[in-house]
MARVEX-477307 format. One line per 2 residues: their letters; for each residue x, y, z of N, C-alpha, C. Coordinates in steps of 0.001 Angstrom, whole numbers, plus 500000, padded with zeros to 6 digits. Layout:
# MARVEX-477307
A> X/Y/Z/X/Y/Z/X/Y/Z  ... .
END
This chain:
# MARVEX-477307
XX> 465679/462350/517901/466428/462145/516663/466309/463380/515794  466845/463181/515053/466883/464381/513710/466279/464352/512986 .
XX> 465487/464647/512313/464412/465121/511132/465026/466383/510225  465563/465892/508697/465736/466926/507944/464954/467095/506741 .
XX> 464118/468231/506242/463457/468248/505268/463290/469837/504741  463921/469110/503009/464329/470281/502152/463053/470573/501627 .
XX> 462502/472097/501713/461727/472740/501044/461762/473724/500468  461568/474232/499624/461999/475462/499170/463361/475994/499215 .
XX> 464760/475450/499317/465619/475324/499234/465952/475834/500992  464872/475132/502148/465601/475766/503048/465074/474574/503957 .
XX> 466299/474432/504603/466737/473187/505528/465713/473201/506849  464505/471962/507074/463819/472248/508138/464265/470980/509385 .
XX> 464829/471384/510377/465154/470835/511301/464773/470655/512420  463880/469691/513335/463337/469037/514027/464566/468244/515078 .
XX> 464578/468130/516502/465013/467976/517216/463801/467256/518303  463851/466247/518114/462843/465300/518689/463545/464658/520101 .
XX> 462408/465091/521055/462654/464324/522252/461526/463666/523127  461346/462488/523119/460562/461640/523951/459338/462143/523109 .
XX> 459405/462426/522049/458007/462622/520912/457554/464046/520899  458313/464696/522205/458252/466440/522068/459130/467035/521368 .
XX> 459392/468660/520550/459221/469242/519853/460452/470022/521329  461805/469926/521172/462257/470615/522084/463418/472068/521498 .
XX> 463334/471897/520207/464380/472545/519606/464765/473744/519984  465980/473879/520250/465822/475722/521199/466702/476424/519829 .
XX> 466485/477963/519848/468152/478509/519326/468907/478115/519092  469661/477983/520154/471175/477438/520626/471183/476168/519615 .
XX> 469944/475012/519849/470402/473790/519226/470712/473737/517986  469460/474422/517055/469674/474781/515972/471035/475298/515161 .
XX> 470956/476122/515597/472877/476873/515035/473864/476167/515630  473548/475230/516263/474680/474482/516745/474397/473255/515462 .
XX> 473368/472845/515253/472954/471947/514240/473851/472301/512829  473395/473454/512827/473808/473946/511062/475306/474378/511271 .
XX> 476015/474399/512288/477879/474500/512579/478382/473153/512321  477483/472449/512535/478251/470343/512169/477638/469942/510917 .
XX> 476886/470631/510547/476430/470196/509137/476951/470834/508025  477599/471707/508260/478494/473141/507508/478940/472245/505934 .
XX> 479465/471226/506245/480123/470367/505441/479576/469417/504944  478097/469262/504882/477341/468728/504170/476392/469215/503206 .
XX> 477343/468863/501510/476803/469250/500820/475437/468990/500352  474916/468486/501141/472908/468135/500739/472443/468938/501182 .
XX> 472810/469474/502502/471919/470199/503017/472598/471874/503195  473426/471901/503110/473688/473615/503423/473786/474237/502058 .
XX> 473943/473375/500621/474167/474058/499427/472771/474166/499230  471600/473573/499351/470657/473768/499125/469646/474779/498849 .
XX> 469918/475920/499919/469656/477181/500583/470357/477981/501617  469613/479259/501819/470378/480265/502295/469838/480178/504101 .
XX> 468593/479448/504349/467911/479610/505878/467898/478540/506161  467472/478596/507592/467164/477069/508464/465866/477294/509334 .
XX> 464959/476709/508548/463596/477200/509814/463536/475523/510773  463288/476311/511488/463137/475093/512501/461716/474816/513244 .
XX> 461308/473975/513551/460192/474077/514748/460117/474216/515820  458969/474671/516188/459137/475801/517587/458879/477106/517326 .
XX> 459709/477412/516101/459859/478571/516114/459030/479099/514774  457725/478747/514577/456857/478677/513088/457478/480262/511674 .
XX> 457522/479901/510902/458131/480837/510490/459259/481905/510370  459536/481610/511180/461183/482211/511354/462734/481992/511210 .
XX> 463015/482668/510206/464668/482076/509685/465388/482180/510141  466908/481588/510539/468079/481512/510688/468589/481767/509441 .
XX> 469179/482849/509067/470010/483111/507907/471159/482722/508299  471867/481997/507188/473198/481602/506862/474258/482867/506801 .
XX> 474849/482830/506626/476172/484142/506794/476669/484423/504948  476129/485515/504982/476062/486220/503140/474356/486264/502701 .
XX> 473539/486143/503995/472258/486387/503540/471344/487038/504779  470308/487539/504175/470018/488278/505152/468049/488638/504616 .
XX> 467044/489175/505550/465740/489415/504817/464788/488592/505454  463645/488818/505226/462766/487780/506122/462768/486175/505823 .
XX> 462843/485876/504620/462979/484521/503954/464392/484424/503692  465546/485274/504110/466700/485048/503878/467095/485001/502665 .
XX> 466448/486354/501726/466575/485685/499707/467270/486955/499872  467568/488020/500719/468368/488977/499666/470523/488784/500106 .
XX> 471066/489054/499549/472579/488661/499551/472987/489885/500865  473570/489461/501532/474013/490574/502713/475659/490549/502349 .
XX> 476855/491405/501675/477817/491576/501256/478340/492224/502498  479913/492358/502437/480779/492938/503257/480464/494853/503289 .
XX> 480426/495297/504350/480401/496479/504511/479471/497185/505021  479126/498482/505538/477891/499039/505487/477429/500329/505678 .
XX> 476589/500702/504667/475655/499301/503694/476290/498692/503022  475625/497477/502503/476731/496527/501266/477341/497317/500361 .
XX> 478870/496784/500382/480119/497320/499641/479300/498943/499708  479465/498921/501105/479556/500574/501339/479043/501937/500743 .
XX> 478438/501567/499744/477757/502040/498771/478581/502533/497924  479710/501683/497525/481043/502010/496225/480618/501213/495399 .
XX> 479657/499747/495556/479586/498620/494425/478500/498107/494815  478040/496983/493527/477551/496104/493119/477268/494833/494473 .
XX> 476061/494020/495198/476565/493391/496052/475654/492154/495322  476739/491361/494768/476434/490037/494064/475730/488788/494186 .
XX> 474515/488399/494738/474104/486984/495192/474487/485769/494329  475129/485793/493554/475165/484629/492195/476693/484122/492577 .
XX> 477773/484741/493416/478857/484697/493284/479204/483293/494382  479978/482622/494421/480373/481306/495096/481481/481881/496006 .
XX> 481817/481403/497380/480848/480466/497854/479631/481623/498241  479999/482747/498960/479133/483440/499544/479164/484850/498451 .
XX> 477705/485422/498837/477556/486693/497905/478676/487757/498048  479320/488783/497308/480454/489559/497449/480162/490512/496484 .
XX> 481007/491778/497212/480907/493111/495938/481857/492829/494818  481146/493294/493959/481499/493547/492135/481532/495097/491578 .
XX> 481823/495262/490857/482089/495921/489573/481904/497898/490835  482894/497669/491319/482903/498920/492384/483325/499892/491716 .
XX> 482951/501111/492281/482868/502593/490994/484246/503250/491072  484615/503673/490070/486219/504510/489999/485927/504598/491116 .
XX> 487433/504737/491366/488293/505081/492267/488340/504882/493764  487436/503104/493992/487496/502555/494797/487802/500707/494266 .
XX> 487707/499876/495334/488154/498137/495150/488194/497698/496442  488514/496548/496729/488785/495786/497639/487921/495296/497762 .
XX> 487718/494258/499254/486252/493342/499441/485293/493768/499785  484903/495143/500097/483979/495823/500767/483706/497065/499509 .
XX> 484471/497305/498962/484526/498718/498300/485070/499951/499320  486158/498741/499969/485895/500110/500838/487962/500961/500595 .
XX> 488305/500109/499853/489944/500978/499579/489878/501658/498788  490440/502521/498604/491028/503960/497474/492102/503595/496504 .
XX> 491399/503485/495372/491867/503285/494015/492371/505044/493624  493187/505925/494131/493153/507478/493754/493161/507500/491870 .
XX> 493149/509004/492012/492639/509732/490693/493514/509431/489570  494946/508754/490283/496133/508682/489255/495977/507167/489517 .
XX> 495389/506474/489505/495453/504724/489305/493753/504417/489017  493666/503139/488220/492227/502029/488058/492752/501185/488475 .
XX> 491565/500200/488532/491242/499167/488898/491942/498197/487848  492707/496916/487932/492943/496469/486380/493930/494798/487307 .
XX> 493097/493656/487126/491232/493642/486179/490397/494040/487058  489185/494000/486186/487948/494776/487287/487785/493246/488232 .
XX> 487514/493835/489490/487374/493344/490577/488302/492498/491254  489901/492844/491159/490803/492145/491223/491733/493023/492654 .
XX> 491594/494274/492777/491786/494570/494307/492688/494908/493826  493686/495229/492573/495108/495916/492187/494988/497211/491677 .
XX> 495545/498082/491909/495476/499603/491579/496690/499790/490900  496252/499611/489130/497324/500421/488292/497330/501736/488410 .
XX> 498919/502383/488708/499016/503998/488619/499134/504696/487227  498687/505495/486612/498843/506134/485705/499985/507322/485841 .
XX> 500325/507901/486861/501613/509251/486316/502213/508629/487947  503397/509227/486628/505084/508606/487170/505517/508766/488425 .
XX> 504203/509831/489128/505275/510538/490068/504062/509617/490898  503209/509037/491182/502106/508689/492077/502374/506935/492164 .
XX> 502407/506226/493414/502366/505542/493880/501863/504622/494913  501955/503358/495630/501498/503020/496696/500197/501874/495911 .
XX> 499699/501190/497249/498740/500307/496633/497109/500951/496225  496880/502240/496778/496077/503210/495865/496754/503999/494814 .
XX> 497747/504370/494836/498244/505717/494063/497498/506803/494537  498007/507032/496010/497789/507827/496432/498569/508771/497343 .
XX> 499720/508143/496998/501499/508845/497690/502325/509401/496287  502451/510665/496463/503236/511331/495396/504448/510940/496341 .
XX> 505630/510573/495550/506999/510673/496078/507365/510753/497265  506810/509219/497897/506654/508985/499256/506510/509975/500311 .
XX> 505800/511013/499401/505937/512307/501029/507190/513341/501113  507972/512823/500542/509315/512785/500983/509742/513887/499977 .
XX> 509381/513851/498390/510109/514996/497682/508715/515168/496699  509608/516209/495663/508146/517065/494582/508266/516573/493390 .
XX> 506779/516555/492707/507123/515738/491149/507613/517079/490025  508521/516885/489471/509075/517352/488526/508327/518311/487153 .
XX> 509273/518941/486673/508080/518965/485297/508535/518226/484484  509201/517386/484171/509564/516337/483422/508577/514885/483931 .
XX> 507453/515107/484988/506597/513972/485965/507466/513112/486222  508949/513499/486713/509530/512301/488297/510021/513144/488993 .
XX> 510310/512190/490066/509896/512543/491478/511764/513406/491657  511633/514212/492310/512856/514898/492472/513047/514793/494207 .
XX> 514226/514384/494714/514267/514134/496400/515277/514967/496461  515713/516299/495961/516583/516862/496389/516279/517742/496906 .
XX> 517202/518968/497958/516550/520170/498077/517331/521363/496659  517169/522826/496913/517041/523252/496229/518958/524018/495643 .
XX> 519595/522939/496992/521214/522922/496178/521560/521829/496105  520650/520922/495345/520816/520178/494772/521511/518252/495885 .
XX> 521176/518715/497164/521269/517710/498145/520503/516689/498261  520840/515684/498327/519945/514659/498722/519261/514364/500638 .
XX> 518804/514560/501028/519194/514538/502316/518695/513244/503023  519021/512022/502213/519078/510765/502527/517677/509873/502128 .
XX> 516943/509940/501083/515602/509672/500098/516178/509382/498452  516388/508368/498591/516857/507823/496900/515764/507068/496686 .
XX> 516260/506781/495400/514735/505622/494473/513968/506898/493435  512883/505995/492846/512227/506587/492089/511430/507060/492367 .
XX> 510624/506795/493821/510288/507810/494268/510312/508151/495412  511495/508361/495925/512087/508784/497139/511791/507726/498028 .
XX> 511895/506485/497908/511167/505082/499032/512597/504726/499897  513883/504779/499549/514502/504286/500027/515966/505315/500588 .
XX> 515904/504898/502198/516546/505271/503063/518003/505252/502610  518879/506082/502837/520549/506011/503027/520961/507510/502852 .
XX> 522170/507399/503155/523224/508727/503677/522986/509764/502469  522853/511185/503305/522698/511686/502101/523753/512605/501351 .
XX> 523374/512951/500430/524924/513412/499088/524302/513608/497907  525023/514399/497064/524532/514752/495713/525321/514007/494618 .
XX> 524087/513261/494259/524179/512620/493062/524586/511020/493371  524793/510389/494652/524665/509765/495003/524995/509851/496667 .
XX> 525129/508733/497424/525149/508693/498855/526634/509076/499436  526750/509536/500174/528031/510380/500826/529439/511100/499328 .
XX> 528150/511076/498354/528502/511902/497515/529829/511507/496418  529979/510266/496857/531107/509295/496126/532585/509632/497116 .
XX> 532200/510607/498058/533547/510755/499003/533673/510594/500016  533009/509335/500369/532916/509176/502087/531997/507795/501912 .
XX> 532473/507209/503160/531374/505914/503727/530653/505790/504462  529317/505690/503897/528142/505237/504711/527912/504693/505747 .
XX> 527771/505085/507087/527841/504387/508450/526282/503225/508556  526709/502451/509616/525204/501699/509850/524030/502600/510068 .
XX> 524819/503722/510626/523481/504980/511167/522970/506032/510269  523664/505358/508953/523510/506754/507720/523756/507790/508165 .
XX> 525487/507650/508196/526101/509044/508424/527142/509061/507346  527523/509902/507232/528482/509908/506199/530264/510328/507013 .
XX> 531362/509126/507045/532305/509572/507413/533064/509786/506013  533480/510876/505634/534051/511644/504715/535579/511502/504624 .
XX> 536075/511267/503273/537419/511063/502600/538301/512548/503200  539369/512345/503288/540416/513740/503396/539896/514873/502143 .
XX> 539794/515991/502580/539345/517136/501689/537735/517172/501218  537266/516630/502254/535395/516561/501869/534584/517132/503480 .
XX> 533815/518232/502928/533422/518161/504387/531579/517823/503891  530607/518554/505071/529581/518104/504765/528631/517100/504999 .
XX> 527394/517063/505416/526064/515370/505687/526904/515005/504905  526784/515470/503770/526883/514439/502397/528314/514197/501754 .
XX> 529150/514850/502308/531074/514836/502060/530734/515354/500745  529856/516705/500509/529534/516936/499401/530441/518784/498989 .
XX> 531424/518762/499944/531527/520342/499811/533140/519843/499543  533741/520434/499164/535856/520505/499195/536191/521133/500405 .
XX> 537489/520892/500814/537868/521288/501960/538996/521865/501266  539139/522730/501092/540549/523048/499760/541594/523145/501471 .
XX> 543053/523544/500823/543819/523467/501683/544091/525032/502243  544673/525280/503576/545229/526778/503337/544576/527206/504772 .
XX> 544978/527832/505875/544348/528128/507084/543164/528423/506871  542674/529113/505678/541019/529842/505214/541137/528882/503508 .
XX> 540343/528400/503605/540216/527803/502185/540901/528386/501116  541744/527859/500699/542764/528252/499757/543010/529673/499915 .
XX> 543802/529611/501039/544629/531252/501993/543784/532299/501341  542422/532281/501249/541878/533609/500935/541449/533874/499486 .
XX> 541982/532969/499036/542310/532957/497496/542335/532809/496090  540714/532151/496740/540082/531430/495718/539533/529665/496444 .
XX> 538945/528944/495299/538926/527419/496162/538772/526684/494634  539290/525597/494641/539534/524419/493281/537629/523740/493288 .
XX> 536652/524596/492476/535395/523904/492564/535871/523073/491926  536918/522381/491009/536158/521467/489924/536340/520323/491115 .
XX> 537011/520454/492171/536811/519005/492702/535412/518709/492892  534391/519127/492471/532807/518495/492580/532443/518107/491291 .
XX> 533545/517898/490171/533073/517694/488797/532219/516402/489107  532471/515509/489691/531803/514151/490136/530777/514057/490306 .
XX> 529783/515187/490832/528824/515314/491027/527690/515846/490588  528025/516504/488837/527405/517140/488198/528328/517501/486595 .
XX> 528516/516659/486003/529526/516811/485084/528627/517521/484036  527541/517825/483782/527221/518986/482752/527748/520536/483880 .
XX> 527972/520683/484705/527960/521809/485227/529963/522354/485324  530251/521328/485792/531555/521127/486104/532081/520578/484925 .
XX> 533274/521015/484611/534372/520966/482982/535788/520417/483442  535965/521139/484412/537395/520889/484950/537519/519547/485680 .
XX> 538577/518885/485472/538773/517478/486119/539960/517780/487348  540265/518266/487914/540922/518314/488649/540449/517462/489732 .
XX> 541411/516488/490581/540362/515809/491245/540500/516094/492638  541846/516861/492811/542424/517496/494564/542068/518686/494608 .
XX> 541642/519303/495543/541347/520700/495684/543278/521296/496169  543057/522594/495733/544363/523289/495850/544502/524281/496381 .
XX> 545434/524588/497404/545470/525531/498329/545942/527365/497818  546320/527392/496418/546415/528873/495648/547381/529873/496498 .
XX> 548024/528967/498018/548784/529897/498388/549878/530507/497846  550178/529907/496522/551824/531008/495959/551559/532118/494913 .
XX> 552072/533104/495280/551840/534255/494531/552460/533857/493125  551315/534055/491568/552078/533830/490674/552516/534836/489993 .
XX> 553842/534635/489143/554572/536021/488642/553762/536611/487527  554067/537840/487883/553144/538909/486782/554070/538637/485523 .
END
């Protein structure tokens, strides 16, 4: 039969057979796996000494030590040596109050230099500058483009192209074009391609195709057809590009 007796907050278990003393290992931890759910005896304490085995603990899982009194936390060493490793905390002991610029259950994620912790011990990483992101803040502009001196994220290259990285900070995929996706002159394929309107060439249907065997016969080319795409730069509204082939009278 079973024999249970609480001492010192630690569960002593006896496994009686034919008046002998047979308790092995195995029985034991098999004992304290069906009793898991009995609050008399497993809230009690952190060990299970048994007989047979005079003095010697079975620590419970979140404890650890010869008498099983010190808290054994996630990581190692506990919370990795980023935090605090709590014995007071329910159900089982866990890291606390983990040092800048780390969190999680171990201490073991990256809170970076541009995000805290907020609330403390809550595993969320507020970012502080505009251009830094991710669940550390530790991705400037997804990789993908450079932070600004105004601190946002810029996904263009350096004529002003998108080459398919929109959002705030460059997170999201589609065709690329300046100032928006196939540049307001063309439609976006399933494959993010850009098939381009009559008189647009370009990834991005971002250039004029003026008319004329050589772009406007040699002769010049109608920029304002890109007013669309930059209206502090561009004045002229013209919205067709023009081929300049007729000689005008002096």
């Amino acid at each position: 039969m079973l024999v249970n007796v609480r001492r010192k907050g630690c569960v002593s278990v006896a496994l009686r057979a034919s008046g002998d003393l047979t308790a092995t290992r195995s029985d034991v931890q098999e004992y304290l796996s069906w009793t898991a759910q009995d609050e008399g005896l497993v809230s009690v304490g952190q060990m299970l000494c048994y007989f047979g085995y005079p003095g010697e603990c079975l620590c419970e899982a979140g404890w650890k030590g010869e008498g099983c009194e010190l808290p054994d936390c996630p990581g190692e060493p506990d919370c990795n040596n980023n935090g605090t490793c709590d014995g007071d905390t329910i159900p089982l002991p866990s890291c606390v109050d983990c040092i800048p610029g780390w969190m999680g259950e171990s201490c073991e994620l990256p809170c970076g230099k541009y995000g805290f912790q907020n609330p403390p011990n809550s595993g969320i990483c507020h970012c502080t500058h505009p251009c830094w992101h991710g669940d550390g803040c530790q991705e400037m502009c997804s990789g993908l483009g450079t932070c600004s001196n105004d601190d946002a994220c810029s996904c263009v290259d350096e004529d002003g192209l998108n080459p398919g990285n929109w959002g705030e900070f460059c997170e999201r995929e589609d065709c690329p074009g300046v100032g928006s996706p196939c540049s307001d002159h063309g439609f976006c394929t399933n494959d993010l391609e850009c098939q381009c309107e009559n008189d647009w060439l370009g990834i991005g249907c971002e250039t004029p195709d003026c008319p004329g065997e050589e772009d406007c016969s040699g002769h010049g080319c109608a920029m304002a057809a890109v007013v669309s795409h930059n209206a502090s730069v561009m004045t002229n509204t013209l919205a067709t590009p023009v081929s300049c082939s007729a000689r005008v009278a002096q």
